[in-house]
Phi, psi and omega in degrees: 000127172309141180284146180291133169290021146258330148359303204268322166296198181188156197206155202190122201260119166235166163245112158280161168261137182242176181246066166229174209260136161302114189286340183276285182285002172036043195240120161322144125209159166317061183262148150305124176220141180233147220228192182213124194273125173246137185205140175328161186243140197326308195230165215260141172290153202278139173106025186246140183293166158302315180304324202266319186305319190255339189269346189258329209265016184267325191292141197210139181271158188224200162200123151309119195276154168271283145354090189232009152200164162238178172235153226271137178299345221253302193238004170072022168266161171266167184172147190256146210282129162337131167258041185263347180237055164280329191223116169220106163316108204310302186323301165284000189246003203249313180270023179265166174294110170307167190313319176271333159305318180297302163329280216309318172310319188286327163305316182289342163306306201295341190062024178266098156277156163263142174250125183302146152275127152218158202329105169310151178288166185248141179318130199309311148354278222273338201258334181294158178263177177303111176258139179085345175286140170229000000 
Protein backbone atom coordinates (compact mmCIF):
# COMPACT_ATOMS: atom_id res chain seq x y z
CA UNK A 1 0.00 0.00 0.00
CA UNK A 2 1.48 3.42 -0.84
CA UNK A 3 2.21 5.86 1.82
CA UNK A 4 -0.11 8.92 2.49
CA UNK A 5 1.28 12.62 1.38
CA UNK A 6 1.23 13.32 5.11
CA UNK A 7 3.85 10.77 5.91
CA UNK A 8 5.99 12.87 3.72
CA UNK A 9 5.46 16.80 4.33
CA UNK A 10 5.40 18.26 7.93
CA UNK A 11 2.89 21.04 7.83
CA UNK A 12 2.71 24.53 9.53
CA UNK A 13 -0.37 26.71 9.53
CA UNK A 14 0.66 30.92 8.51
CA UNK A 15 -1.43 33.58 7.86
CA UNK A 16 -0.50 36.22 4.41
CA UNK A 17 -2.04 39.26 3.71
CA UNK A 18 -3.52 38.96 -0.09
CA UNK A 19 -5.08 42.22 -1.87
CA UNK A 20 -8.72 41.90 -3.42
CA UNK A 21 -11.36 43.81 -4.52
CA UNK A 22 -15.15 43.41 -3.24
CA UNK A 23 -17.60 42.49 -6.26
CA UNK A 24 -20.32 44.46 -4.32
CA UNK A 25 -18.58 48.31 -3.01
CA UNK A 26 -15.81 47.40 -5.35
CA UNK A 27 -13.12 49.04 -2.86
CA UNK A 28 -9.24 47.12 -2.45
CA UNK A 29 -8.35 45.97 1.16
CA UNK A 30 -5.76 44.05 2.62
CA UNK A 31 -7.35 40.90 4.12
CA UNK A 32 -5.72 37.95 6.16
CA UNK A 33 -5.62 34.86 4.79
CA UNK A 34 -4.68 31.78 5.97
CA UNK A 35 -3.05 29.11 4.21
CA UNK A 36 -0.79 26.18 5.41
CA UNK A 37 2.99 25.23 4.45
CA UNK A 38 3.84 21.71 3.52
CA UNK A 39 7.31 21.04 3.32
CA UNK A 40 9.27 18.01 2.09
CA UNK A 41 10.32 16.10 5.09
CA UNK A 42 14.36 15.61 5.02
CA UNK A 43 14.11 11.76 4.48
CA UNK A 44 11.16 9.03 3.17
CA UNK A 45 9.72 7.05 6.02
CA UNK A 46 10.24 3.81 6.72
CA UNK A 47 8.07 1.24 4.81
CA UNK A 48 8.53 3.19 1.39
CA UNK A 49 8.51 1.33 -1.81
CA UNK A 50 10.10 2.03 -5.33
CA UNK A 51 7.20 3.49 -6.28
CA UNK A 52 6.74 5.46 -3.20
CA UNK A 53 11.16 6.18 -3.56
CA UNK A 54 10.07 8.44 -7.29
CA UNK A 55 6.94 10.10 -5.93
CA UNK A 56 9.44 11.51 -2.98
CA UNK A 57 12.50 12.41 -5.15
CA UNK A 58 9.40 14.58 -7.24
CA UNK A 59 7.91 16.39 -4.31
CA UNK A 60 8.36 20.55 -4.08
CA UNK A 61 7.28 22.07 -1.24
CA UNK A 62 3.99 24.20 -1.51
CA UNK A 63 1.12 26.20 0.41
CA UNK A 64 -2.13 25.49 0.62
CA UNK A 65 -4.97 28.44 0.82
CA UNK A 66 -7.43 27.52 3.64
CA UNK A 67 -9.71 30.60 3.00
CA UNK A 68 -11.76 30.48 0.53
CA UNK A 69 -13.86 33.83 1.13
CA UNK A 70 -13.63 36.50 3.44
CA UNK A 71 -15.94 39.22 4.14
CA UNK A 72 -15.59 42.49 2.70
CA UNK A 73 -13.95 45.50 5.69
CA UNK A 74 -16.05 48.17 3.89
CA UNK A 75 -19.77 46.82 3.36
CA UNK A 76 -19.45 42.82 5.35
CA UNK A 77 -20.75 41.15 2.47
CA UNK A 78 -18.66 37.71 1.76
CA UNK A 79 -17.10 36.89 -1.64
CA UNK A 80 -15.00 34.39 -2.67
CA UNK A 81 -11.23 34.89 -2.70
CA UNK A 82 -9.95 33.94 -6.43
CA UNK A 83 -9.15 30.51 -7.12
CA UNK A 84 -6.22 30.80 -9.49
CA UNK A 85 -3.32 31.28 -6.22
CA UNK A 86 -5.45 28.16 -3.97
CA UNK A 87 -1.60 26.15 -4.40
CA UNK A 88 1.64 28.13 -4.91
CA UNK A 89 4.30 26.47 -4.97
CA UNK A 90 7.27 27.86 -2.45
CA UNK A 91 9.99 27.37 -4.82
CA UNK A 92 8.33 30.14 -7.19
CA UNK A 93 7.10 32.25 -4.96
CA UNK A 94 10.59 33.02 -2.85
CA UNK A 95 11.66 34.81 -6.29
CA UNK A 96 8.97 37.35 -6.94
CA UNK A 97 9.48 40.86 -6.40
CA UNK A 98 7.06 43.08 -3.67
CA UNK A 99 4.82 45.41 -4.71
CA UNK A 100 6.76 48.74 -4.95
CA UNK A 101 9.53 47.37 -6.47
CA UNK A 102 7.78 45.47 -9.24
CA UNK A 103 6.31 49.87 -9.74
CA UNK A 104 9.43 50.90 -9.64
CA UNK A 105 10.89 48.20 -12.59
CA UNK A 106 7.96 49.02 -14.38
CA UNK A 107 8.32 52.58 -14.30
CA UNK A 108 11.91 52.40 -15.35
CA UNK A 109 10.91 50.29 -18.30
CA UNK A 110 8.34 52.70 -19.53
CA UNK A 111 11.38 55.75 -18.98
CA UNK A 112 8.30 57.36 -16.93
CA UNK A 113 9.22 59.01 -13.96
CA UNK A 114 6.99 60.29 -11.13
CA UNK A 115 7.81 63.77 -10.85
CA UNK A 116 5.91 66.13 -8.44
CA UNK A 117 3.83 68.52 -10.89
CA UNK A 118 4.51 71.53 -11.02
CA UNK A 119 2.04 74.86 -10.52
CA UNK A 120 2.20 76.76 -13.72
CA UNK A 121 2.96 80.45 -12.64
CA UNK A 122 0.38 82.74 -12.12
CA UNK A 123 0.06 85.59 -14.85
CA UNK A 124 1.13 89.00 -13.92
CA UNK A 125 -2.26 90.66 -13.07
CA UNK A 126 -2.24 88.45 -9.94
CA UNK A 127 1.42 89.00 -9.23
CA UNK A 128 2.05 93.01 -9.43
CA UNK A 129 1.54 94.77 -6.41
CA UNK A 130 -1.41 96.54 -5.75
CA UNK A 131 -1.13 100.57 -6.25
CA UNK A 132 -3.89 102.61 -4.82
CA UNK A 133 -5.41 100.52 -2.89
CA UNK A 134 -6.07 101.43 0.59
Amino acid sequence: MPLDERNLFTERFESRTGRYQCPKCRRTGEYSIRWVRRSKKDRLPPGADDADKAKFAKLRDYLLRLDDEVACKTCGKKFEIPSQHSLMLVDQLAGLPDEQELEREIEQASGETKTPESKPSLPARFTRKPTGWK
